[in-house]
N, C-alpha and C positions, 0 to 999 in steps of 0.2 A: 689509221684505226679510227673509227667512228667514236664520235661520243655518245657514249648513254644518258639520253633524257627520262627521266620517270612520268610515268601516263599521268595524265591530267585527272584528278577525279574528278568524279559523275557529279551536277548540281547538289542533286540532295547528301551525297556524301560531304561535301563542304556545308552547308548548313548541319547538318551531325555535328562537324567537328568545331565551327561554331557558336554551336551552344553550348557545347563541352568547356572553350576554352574559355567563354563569360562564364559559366558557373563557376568556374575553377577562381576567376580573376575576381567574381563576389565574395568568393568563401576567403579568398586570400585579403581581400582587405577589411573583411569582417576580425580576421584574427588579428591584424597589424593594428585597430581600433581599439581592440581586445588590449592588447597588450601596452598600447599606448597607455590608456588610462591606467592600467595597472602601475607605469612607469611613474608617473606625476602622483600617483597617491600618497598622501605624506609617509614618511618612515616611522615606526616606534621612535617615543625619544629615547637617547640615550642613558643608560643607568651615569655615566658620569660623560661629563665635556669635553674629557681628556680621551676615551672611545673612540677610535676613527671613525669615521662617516664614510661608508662605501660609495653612494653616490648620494648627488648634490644635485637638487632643482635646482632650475633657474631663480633670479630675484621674486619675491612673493612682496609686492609691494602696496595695494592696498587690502586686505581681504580679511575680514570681520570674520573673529573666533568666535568659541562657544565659551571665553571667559567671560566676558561682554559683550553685550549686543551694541554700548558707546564708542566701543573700540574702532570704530569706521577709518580710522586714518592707518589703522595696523597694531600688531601686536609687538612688543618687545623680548628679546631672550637674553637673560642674562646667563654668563657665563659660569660655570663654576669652578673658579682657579684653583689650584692646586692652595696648600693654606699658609704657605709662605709668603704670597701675595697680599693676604690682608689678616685672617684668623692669627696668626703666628705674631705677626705685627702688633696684635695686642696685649699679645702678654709681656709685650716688652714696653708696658708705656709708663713703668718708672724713671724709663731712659730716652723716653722721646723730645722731650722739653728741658730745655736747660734751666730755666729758673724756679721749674715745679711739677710734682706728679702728673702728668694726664690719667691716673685711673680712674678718681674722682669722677671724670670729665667722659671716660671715656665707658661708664658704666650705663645698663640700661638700653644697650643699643646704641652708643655712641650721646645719646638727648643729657648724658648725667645724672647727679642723682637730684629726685625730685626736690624741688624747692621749699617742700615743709620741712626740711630739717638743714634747709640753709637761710644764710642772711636774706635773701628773698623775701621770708616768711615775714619780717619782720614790715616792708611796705608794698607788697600787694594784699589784696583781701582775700581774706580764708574762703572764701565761697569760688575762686578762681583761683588759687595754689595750685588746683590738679593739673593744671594746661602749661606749668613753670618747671623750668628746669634748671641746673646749673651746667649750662650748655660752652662747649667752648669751641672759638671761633676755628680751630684748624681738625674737629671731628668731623668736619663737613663727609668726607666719603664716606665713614662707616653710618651717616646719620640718611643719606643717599642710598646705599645700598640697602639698608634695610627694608628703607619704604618702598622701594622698587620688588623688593622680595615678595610684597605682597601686595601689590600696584595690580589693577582689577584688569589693566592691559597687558600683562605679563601672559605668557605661553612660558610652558617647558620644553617644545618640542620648537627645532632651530629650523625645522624646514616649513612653519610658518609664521617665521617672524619678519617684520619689515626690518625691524633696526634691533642692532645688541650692543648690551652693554656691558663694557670690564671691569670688573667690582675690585681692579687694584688699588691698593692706598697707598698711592703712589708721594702722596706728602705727609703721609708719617714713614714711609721706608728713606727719602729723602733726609727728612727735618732730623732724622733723628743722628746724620751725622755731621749737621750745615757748624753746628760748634764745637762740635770734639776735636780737640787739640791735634789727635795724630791720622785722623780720617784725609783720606788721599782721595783724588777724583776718580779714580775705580771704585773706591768704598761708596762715595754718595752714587755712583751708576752703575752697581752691583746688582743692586733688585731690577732695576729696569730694564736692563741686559737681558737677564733670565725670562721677565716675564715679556719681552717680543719676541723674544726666542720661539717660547709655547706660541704665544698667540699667532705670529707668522705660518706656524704648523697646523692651525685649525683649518676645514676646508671652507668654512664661511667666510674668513679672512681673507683667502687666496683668492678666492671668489671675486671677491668685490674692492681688492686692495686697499681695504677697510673702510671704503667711502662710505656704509651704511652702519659703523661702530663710532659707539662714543663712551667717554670716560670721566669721570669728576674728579676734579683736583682739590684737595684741602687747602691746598698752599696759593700766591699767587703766583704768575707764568712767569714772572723772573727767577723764583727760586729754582726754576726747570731751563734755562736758559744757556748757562754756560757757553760761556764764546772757548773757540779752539784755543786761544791765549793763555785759560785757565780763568780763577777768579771764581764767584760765590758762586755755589749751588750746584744741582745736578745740568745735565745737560738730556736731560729724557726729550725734550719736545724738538731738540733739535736731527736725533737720530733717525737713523733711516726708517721708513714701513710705518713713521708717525705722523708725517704731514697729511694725510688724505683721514686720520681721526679726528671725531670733533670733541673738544674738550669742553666741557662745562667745567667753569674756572671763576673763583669770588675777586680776583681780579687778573682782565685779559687783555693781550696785548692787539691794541687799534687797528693795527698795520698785518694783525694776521685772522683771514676771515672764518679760521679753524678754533677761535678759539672764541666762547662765549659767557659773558660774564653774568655769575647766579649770586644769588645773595649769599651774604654771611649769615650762617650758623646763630638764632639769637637763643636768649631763653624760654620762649614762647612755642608749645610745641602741643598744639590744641587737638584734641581727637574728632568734634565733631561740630559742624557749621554753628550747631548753639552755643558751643564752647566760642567760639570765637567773636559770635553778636556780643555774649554776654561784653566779653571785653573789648568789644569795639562801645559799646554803650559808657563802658567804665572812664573807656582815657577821653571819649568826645565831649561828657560832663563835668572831668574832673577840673578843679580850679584850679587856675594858670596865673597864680603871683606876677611871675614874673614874663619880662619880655624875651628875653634870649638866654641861652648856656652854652656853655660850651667844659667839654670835659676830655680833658689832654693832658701828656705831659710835654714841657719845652726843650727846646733841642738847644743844649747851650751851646754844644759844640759846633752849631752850625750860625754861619755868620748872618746875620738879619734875619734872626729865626722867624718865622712866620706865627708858628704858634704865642712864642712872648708875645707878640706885638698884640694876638687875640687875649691872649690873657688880660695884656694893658686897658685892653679895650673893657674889657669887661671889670674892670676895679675901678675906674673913669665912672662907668654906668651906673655904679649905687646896687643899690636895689631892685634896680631892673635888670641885669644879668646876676646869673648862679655860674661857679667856677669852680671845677676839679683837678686839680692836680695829679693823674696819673702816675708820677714816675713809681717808678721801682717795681711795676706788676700791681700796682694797689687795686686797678678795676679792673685787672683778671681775677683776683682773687674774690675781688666784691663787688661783684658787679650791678647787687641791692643800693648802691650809691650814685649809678651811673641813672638807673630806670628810675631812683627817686630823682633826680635832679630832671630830668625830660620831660617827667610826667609833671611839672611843676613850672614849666616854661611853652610858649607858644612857637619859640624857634630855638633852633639850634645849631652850633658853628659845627662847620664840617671842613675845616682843610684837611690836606693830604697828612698822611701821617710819616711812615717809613717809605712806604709807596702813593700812590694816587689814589688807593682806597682804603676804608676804614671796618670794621664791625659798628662802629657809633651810626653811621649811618643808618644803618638799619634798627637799631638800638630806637633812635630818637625816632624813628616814625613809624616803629611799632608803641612807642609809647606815646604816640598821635602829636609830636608837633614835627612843626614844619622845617626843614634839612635849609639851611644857608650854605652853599659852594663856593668854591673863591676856582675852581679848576673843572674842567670842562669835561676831562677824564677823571674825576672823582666819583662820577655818576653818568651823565650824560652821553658819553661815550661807551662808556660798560653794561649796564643792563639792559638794553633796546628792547629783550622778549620781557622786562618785567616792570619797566617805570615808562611811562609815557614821553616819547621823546618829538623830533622832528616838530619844533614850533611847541610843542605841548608843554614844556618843561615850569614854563610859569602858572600851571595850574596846581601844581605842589612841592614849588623851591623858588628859594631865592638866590640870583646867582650876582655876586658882588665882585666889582676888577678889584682883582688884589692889589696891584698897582697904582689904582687911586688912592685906595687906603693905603698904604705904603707912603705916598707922599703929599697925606695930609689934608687931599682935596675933599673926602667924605668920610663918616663914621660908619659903625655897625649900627650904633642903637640911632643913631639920623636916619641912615635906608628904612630900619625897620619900622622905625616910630612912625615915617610919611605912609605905611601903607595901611589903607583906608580900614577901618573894623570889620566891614561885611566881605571887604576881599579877601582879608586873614580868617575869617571863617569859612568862607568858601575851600580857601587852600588846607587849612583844618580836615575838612569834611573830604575833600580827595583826599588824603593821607590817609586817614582813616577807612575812609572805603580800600585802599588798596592792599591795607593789612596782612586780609588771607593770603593773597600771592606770595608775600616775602618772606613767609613761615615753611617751615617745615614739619609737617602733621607727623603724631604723634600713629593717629588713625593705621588701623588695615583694611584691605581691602577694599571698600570702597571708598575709601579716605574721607573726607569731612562731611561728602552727605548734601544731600539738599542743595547741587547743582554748583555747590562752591568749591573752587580748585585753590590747591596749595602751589609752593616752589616746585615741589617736585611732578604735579599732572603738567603745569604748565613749560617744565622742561620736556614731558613724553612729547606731548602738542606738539611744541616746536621741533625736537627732533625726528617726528616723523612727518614735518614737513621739509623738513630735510631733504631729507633722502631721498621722494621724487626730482629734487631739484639736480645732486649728487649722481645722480639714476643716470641721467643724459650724459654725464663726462666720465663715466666708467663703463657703461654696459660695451 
């Protein structure tokens, strides 16, 4: 049986059909262009966070909103957790601290209640009361979360954000069972449980296996620690779907690159870049009696307490050291003892406390003198996005071996005494300049104003330099 071939068309019959099939293949990638853009166009945000997201852009990692035109490194989205996560958390803060209320503390947006109707009042000056608080050092998150609520980098909409952030208060759902007599290790990883639960269910999470989310910790990264043996604290940092978040933490642990250390919470919480000249002008003038302070209490029950021996040191010196006796919560409750004494000396001792960092720290060089370290991770290793470090460190501390003072071979007030008048003002004058960073603004939206960044711009900063970095090991 023959096979049937089909006649060949005529030349111009194939030209016809030629142009027919490029018109056809224009119109068709006119509509796939069409539609493409349709597809990348952002979404409406969503009325809540909790909303499923149908579909999910790719990463949006540098791309200037129409909140800001500074925003050049990206915009941020904060999440809106459900209010067990943080809201709920608050109304339980008669019960969060074992030796006294945090509601005092935790009023105001977390900043406390203003300093005119506390001991404060009595040695700062009236004309700079408004930028004081009675702030305490473990309200860090809700003090975080707020300024970011109205952070001039903020987006509501998640599919143009570079980096988000999860406004859990995750060290007061902690703290508030690290003492309770019958709390089990389920009760202190109760909240955290629940809240990676949610978060693993977002589609931005899934997305990016959190490598472009981060979190602020109130507490330090040991209270989130727990080893599988058991022993203090929660264990949040250690559980699954959390290593790839970055924690902003007032103190974090060396050996993990997820975790970044922000200052502590002080009472200084200035709305606007004049607010805070004024009192940078205040502590760089004021007179300094005295050579050194130092304000702690001593750990008897630890053998070669380090603090006694600073104490010793400082009852040896006369009248050139000032000394405080912390125990029992005295300079949590009055913390108007702590900033007179700082503000009345040129340096001030800084060893470790419970851990390797302190609140004093910050404390003493917002009230413009100069921090003396005896430990390397008291500072030096912890802040890198906010104290000058690598070689830089002697431009605004003194760091003394503890070891030598220990046995006898130099003193405090001998290191201090030998260093020259014009160098101790030079280190004065970096202290003071570096003020605004270690604060947390009081300010909205465009925070302090007149080109000067607080704690919290310069955590956005650095965290959306992040995340190009993060970009490359998740995409």
């Amino acid at each position: 049986m023959a096979m049937y071939r089909p006649e060949h068309p005529s030349p111009p019959a194939r030209r016809r059909r030629l142009v027919v099939l490029l018109l056809l293949a224009f119109f068709a990638l006119q509509l796939l262009v069409f539609l493409a853009f349709r597809a990348v166009r952002p979404p409406p945000a969503p009325a809540s966070s909790t909303a499923a997201v149908v579909s999910v852009p790719g990463p949006v990692l540098s791309r200037v909103g129409a909140e800001d035109s500074s925003c050049g490194s990206g915009l941020v989205y904060i999440y809106d957790l459900p209010a067990v996560f943080n809201q709920e958390l608050l109304g339980l803060c008669d019960s969060l601290a074992p030796m006294y209320s945090m509601c005092p503390y935790l009023a105001n947006d977390g900043l406390g209640f203003p300093a005119g109707g506390t001991n404060l009042s009595a040695v700062l000056p009236r004309e700079l009361l408004g930028s004081w608080y009675a702030s305490d050092q473990f309200a860090l998150e809700h003090i975080v979360h707020r300024r970011l609520l109205s952070h001039r980098c903020r987006t509501t909409d998640p599919a143009r954000a570079a980096a988000f952030f999860v406004p859990f208060y995750a060290g007061l759902a902690v703290g508030r069972h690290l003492w309770a007599a019958n709390a089990t290790d389920a009760d202190r990883d109760s909240d955290c449980v629940a809240l990676l639960s949610w978060l693993h269910a977002q589609p931005y999470y899934k997305r990016s296996h959190g490598w472009d989310h981060f979190i602020a910790l109130g507490r330090i990264t040991w209270d989130f620690r727990r080893t599988p043996d058991g022993g203090w604290g929660g264990s949040f940092l250690t559980m699954p779907g959390v290593a790839n978040i970055t924690r902003l933490v007032i103190e974090r642990d060396p050996w993990d690159d997820m975790d970044v250390g922000i200052p502590y919470p002080t009472g200084f919480h200035p709305r606007t870049a004049t607010d805070v000249r004024a009192w940078q002008r205040y502590v760089a003038r004021r007179p300094r009696p005295r050579l050194f302070a130092f304000a702690g209490a001593p750990r008897s029950s630890i053998k070669g307490d380090f603090r006694a021996l600073l104490l010793e040191e400082c009852q040896a010196a006369g009248a050139s050291c000032g000394a405080l006796d912390c125990a029992e919560g005295k300079c949590i409750k009055n913390n108007a003892l702590v900033m007179e004494l700082f503000m009345g000396a040129r340096f001030c001792l800084q060893p470790r406390g419970d851990s390797f960092t302190r609140r004093s720290l910050f404390d003493c060089m917002v009230a413009g003198a100069v921090p003396v370290l005896f430990w390397r991770r008291t500072a030096y290793q912890q802040y890198g996005w906010f104290l000058p470090v690598d070689g830089r460190e002697g431009e605004w501390s003194v760091f003394i071996d503890r070891n030598q003072l220990r046995a006898g071979n130099l003193t405090v007030r001998g290191v201090l005494a030998a260093i020259p008048e014009s160098q101790m003002r030079l280190m004065r004058k970096r202290v003071v300049k570096m003020i605004p960073t270690l604060v947390y603004s009081a300010a909205d939206g465009d925070g302090l104003g007149g080109g000067m960044k607080d704690a919290v711009d310069v955590m956005v900063d650095g965290m959306l330099r992040r995340v190009p970095e993060h970009h490359r090991s998740w995409r």
